[in-house]
Structure formats: structure tokens, C-alpha cells
N, C-alpha and C positions, 0 to 999 in steps of 0.2 A: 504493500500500500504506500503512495506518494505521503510521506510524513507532512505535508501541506493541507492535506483536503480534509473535508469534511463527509462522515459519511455515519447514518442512519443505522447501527450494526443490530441496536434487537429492541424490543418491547414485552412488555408484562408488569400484570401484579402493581398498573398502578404508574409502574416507569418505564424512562426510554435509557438505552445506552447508549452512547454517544459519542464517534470517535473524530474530536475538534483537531485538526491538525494533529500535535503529537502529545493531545490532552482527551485520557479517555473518563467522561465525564458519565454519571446519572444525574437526570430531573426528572419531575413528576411528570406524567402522562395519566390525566386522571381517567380515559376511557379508553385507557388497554385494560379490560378486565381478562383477558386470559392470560393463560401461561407462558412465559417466556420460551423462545426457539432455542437458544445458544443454551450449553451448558453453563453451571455456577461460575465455574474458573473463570468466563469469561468475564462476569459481572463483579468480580470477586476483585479482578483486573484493574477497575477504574482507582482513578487517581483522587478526584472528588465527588461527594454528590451533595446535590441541593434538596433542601430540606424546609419546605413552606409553612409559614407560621398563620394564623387565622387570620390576621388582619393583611394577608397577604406578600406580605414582608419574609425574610429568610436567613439563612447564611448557608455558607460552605463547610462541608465537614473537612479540609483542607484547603488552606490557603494556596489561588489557584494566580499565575503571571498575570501583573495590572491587565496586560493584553500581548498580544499574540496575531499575526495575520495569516489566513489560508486561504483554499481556494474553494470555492463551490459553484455550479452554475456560470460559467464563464465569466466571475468579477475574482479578486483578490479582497477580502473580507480584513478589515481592523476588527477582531474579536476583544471582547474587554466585559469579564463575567460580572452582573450587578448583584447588587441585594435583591435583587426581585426576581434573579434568575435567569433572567434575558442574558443573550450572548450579544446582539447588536443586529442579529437576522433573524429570519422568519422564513424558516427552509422551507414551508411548504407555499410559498411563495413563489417558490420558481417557475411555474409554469405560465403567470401571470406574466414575470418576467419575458423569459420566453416570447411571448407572446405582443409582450410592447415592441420591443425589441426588434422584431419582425415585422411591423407595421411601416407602412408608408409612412411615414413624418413630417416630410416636406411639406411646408409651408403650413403647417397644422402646428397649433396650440393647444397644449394638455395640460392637463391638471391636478397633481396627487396632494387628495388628503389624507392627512391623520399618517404621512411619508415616511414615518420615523427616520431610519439612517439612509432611507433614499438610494436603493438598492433597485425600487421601481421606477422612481424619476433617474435614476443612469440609464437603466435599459429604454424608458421613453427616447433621452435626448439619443440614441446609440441609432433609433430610429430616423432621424432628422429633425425630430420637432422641437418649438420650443418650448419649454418646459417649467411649469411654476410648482415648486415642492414645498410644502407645510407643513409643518409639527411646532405643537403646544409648546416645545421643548426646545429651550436653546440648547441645550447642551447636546440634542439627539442633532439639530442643525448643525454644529461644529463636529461631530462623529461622522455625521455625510460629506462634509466636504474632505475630511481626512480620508473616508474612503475611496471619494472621485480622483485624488492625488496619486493612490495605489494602482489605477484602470486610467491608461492613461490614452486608452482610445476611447474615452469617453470625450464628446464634445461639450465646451464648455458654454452651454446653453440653457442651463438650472439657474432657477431664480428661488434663491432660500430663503425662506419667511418661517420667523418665530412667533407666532401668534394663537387667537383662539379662533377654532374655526368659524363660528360663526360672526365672529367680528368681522374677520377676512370675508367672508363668502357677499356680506353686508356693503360691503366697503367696496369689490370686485364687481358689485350689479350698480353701485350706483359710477364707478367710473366707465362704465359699458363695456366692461372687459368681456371678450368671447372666448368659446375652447371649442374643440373639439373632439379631444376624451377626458372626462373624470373620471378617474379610483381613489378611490375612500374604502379604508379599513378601519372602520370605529371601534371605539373601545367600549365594552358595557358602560364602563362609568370613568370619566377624566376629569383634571383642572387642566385647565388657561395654564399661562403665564401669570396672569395677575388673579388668580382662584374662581376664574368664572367655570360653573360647570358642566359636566356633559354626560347626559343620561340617553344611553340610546331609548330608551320606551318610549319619551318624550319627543326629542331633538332629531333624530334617523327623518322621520317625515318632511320634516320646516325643510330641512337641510337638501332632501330628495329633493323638494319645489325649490331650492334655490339653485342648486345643479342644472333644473331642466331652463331655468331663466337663462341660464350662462352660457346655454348654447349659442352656436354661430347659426343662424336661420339660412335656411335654404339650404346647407351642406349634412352630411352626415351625420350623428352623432353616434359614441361608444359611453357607456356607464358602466365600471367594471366594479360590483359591491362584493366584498368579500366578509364575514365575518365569523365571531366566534363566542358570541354571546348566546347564554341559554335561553331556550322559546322561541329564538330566532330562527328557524328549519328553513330548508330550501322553498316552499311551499310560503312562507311568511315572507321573503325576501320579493317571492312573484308576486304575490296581490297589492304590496308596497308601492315593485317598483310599476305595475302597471298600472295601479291609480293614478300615479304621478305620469307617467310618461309611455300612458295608453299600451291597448293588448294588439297592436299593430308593428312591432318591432320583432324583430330578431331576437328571443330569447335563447342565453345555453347557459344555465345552470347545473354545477356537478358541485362533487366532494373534491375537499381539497385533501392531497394525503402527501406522505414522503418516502419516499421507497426503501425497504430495508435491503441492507445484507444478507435477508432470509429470502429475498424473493417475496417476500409480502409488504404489506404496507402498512402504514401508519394513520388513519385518519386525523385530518388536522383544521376542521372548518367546512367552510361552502363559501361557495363565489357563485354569483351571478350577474352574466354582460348582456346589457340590451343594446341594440345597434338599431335604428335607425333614424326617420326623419321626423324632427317634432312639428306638426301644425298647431 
């Protein structure tokens, strides 16, 4: 195995095992209920694992390097393990990736909310387009641009905004800003920068309607909603988004997963893209 990469090696019983470059790591996986593939030895192997606390918070049962860079998905990854368990990506992400990535871009305007380290807004701009990335989090903004320094055929056509979404999204319809795709991966529940805050039950709707404002009229439009919040099923995600932006588009909605070492998968969320023209 390239001591660089990241790779998905097994699940069960709860967790995932995880081989981060040349840190073999467990976190929770709260809906692997069955039994792990690999034998003990291999689980036995890991160097740290994370250990979540009720209020969502954690540590490491070893002290693991501030950070470390690998590779996954055709980017070079700044990894850097938090107290909340996060690595800086969202592996099951890649296909969305992927997918920007391979899009016509030219002369098109996109648009990723809720970006974190901005792994999707690289593969947009890699596309041609130009690209506006947001997250709540400054510090998750300066973690993206240290990754775009890593990928260095990324074009430099990210425009990185630390703010709250819907201040932004507010602020973007009254300067007549247009796009041509939004993705948005909301969080259940978030703050702002300055503690405003974000409840999908409530906030996921206004925010659909302000998405479908921000289209460029007359051209195409792409909605890529991905999430991982409970209640929220693939089925909850299509009555949402066709309220908003009618049952006359292109629907393709799946499960998001991450392929293991086993030859099996990991489920990790749902996404759902509508494409077409808004009247």
C-alpha cells in the first residue's frame, strides 16, 4: 500500500478502521451494526481511536501528528485530527467530487455551501468554473486554501467566504448575483461566525427558495443536496427539493457510501441532484 493514501480497510460493531496515510486510525460508524470483515489483529493494529462524548465532543486514545498530508480521490489532503473527530474530508464525498470535476465549467458560476475545507469547490474550479466557497468557519477557510497550495493544478478561481449562510445567500440575491450549480451539505444543527444559528428542520426550506432565486434564468440549472441528518431519507430530500424547484427536472438520488478493502461498502448519507430549467 502507497504509505500516502487513504483507504477504507473495514467496518463493524459501531466503527470504521481507517488507514490515513501511514496512521491506522478507528472512529465511530454509528450504522455499521454488523460484524467486522478483517480479523482482530487487524483492528488491534490501529495506532489511535476516537472516542465520542454526549455532547458530541471527544479525544484520542493517542496522541495522533498536528497533521499529516495524503492522497485520496485525485487531491493531496492536509489531514489534521480535531476534537470532534473530523480529519478535514469527507470521503464519501468523492463521487460528488468526481462529478464537479467533470463538468463543463466554462463560463459557468457555482456555488458550494456549508464547503468546509473545499475539496468540492477545487474539483468545481478543476472544471472551468468560477467558483464561490463558504463555510461558517474561518479556520475551515484557511485549511482550504492550504489544501489548494498542495493541488497545484487547481485553478485559482475560488472565492473564500467566512460567513453565515444565510446572511450570505441574503446578501448574494440582493446584489443579483447568479450560479449555475449549488451544493450544500448542511449540518443538523450549526453557528455562524458570530453565533447565528442553523437548524436544518427549520432553515433547509428558506434556504432551498433562496438557491432557486440565485439561478441564472434561461440556462440550466444543477442542485447537488447531500446530507446526513436523521429523518432526513432520500424520499424527504425529493418532496423538499420539488416543492421548491418543481417535479419537472432531472432527478438522481442515491446513497452515499465509501468502498472498503472488503469489497463492501460503507454507507455514509444521500445526495440528491436536480438539473434542470427553472420557470
Amino acid at each position: 500500500m502507497n504509505n500516502d493514501l487513504y483507504q477504507l480497510l473495514d467496518s463493524g460493531n459501531l466503527r470504521k478502521l481507517e488507514q490515513v496515510g501511514k496512521h491506522r486510525i478507528i472512529r465511530p460508524a454509528l450504522n455499521a451494526f454488523w460484524a467486522p470483515s478483517l480479523p482482530a489483529c487487524e483492528w488491534e493494529a490501529a495506532e489511535s481511536t476516537f472516542c465520542r462524548k454526549n455532547d458530541g465532543t471527544g479525544g484520542w486514545s493517542k496522541k495522533l501528528p498536528e497533521s499529516w498530508v495524503i492522497e485520496y480521490a485525485n487531491f493531496r489532503i492536509k489531514v489534521k485530527p480535531t476534537n470532534f473527530g473530523h480529519l478535514g474530508f469527507f470521503a464519501e464525498q468523492y463521487a460528488n467530487w468526481q462529478i464537479f470535476a467533470n463538468l463543463d465549467g466554462k463560463d459557468k458560476n457555482m456555488l458550494n455551501l456549508f464547503g468546509y475545507s473545499g475539496l468540492g469547490s477545487m474539483a468545481m474550479a478543476r472544471s472551468g468554473a468560477k467558483v464561490c466557497h463558504l463555510d461558517a468557519a474561518l479556520g475551515m477557510i484557511e485549511w482550504g486554501r492550504e489544501i489548494q497550495q498542495l493541488n497545484c493544478d487547481v485553478p485559482n478561481t475560488i472565492r473564500w467566504i467566512a460567513d453565515d449562510v444565510n446572511k450570505f445567500v441574503k446578501r448574494e440575491l440582493r446584489r443579483g448575483s447568479q450560479y449555475d450549480l449549488i451544493a450544500l451539505d448542511p449540518p443538523t444543527f450549526g453557528r455562524g461566525n458570530k453565533g447565528e444559528l442553523w437548524k436544518i428542520e427549520s432553515d433547509l426550506l428558506p434556504l432551498l427558495e433562496s438557491c432557486k432565486a440565485l439561478h441564472r434564468p434561461g440556462k440550466e440549472f444543477t442542485l447537488v443536496l447531500s446530507s446526513h441528518s436523521p429523518g432526513f431519507s432520500i424520499l424527504v430530500l425529493q418532496r423538499l427539493v420539488e416543492q421548491v424547484f418543481g417535479s419537472k427536472g432531472e432527478i438522481d438520488a442515491r446513497e452515499m457510501s465509501i468502498p472498503e478493502s472488503t469489497g463492501k461498502v460503507l454507507p455514509a448519507g444521500i445526495c440528491l441532484t436536480w438539473k434542470g430549467f427553472i420557470r
